[in-house]
C-alpha positions as CSV (number, residue, x, y, z in Angstrom):
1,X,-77.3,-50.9,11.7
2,X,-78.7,-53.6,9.1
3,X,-81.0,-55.8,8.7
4,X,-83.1,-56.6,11.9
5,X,-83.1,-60.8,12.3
6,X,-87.2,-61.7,13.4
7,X,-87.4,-65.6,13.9
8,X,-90.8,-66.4,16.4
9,X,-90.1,-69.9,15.7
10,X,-86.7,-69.8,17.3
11,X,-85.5,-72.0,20.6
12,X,-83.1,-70.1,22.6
13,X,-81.9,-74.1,24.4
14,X,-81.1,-74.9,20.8
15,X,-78.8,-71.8,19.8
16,X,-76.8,-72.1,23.4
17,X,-76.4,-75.8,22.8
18,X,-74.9,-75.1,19.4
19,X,-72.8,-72.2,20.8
20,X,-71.3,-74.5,23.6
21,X,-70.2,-77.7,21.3
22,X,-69.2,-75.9,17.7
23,X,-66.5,-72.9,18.9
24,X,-69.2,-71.0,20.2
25,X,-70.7,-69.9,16.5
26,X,-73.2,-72.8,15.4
27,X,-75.9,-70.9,17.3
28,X,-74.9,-67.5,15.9
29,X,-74.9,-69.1,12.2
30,X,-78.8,-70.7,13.1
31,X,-79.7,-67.7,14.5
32,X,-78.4,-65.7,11.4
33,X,-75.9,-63.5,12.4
34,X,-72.9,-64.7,10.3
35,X,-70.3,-62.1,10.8
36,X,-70.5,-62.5,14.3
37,X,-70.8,-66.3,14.2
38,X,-67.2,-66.2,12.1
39,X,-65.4,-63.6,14.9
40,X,-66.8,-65.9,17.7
41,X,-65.3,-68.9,15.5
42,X,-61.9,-66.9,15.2
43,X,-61.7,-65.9,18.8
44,X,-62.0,-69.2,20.3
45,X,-59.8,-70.8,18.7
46,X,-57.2,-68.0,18.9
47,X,-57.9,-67.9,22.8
48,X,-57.7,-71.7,23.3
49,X,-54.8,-72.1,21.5
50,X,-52.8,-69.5,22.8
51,X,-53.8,-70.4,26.5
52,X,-53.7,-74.2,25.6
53,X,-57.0,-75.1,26.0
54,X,-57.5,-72.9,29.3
55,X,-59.5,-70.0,27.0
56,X,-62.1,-72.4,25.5
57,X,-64.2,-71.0,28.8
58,X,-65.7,-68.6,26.2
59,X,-67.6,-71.1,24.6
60,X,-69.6,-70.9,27.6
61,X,-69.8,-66.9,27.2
62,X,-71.0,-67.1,24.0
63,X,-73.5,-69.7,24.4
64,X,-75.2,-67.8,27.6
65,X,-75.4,-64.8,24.8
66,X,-77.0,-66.9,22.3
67,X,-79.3,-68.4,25.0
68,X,-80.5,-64.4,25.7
69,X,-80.7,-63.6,22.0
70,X,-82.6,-67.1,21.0
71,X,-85.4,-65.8,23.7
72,X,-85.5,-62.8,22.5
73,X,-86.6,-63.9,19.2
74,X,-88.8,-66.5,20.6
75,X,-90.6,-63.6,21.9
76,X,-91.2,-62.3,18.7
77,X,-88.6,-59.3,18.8
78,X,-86.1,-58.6,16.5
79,X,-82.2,-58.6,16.5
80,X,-80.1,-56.7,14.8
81,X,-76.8,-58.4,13.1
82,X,-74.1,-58.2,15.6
83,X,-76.9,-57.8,18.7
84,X,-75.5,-59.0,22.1
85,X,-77.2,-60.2,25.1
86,X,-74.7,-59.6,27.1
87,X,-73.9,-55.6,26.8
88,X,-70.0,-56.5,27.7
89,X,-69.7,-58.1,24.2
90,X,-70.3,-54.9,22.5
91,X,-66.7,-54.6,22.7
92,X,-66.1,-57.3,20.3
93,X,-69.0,-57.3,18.4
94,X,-70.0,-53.9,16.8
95,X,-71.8,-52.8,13.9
């Protein structure tokens, strides 16, 4: 599974923020989960270039699931690497 990610000083406003503006990975990078920072990178831009903009909605996705993981931490629990708040993601991000 990896490394477990434990960050009580996180704030979850912070990683969704990031999420929403840069392709929907700032947050993930903050947050320390690389690998799925770099997919959520690839996939928007794939998706909003292919659909001509219409596919950057994801960004939104992405952010509500960095929102979920960032309070999570705050809470003092841990994460694992490619950890989802939303359990439809697991089809994209696995470990």
């Amino acid at each position: 599974m990896g490394q477990m990610i434990t960050k009580p000083d996180a704030n979850p406003i912070v990683f969704g923020v990031c999420n929403l503006f840069i392709f929907g990975a700032l947050g993930y990078f903050l947050m320390g989960q690389q690998k799925k920072a770099i997919i959520a990178a690839i996939a928007t831009i794939v998706l909003s270039s292919i659909t001509c903009g219409a596919g950057s909605f994801i960004v939104f996705i992405f952010a509500y699931d960095a929102y979920l993981l960032g309070q999570k931490l705050q809470t003092g629990q841990s994460i694992g690497q490619n950890e989802n708040g939303l359990e439809f993601l697991n089809a994209i991000f696995k470990d």
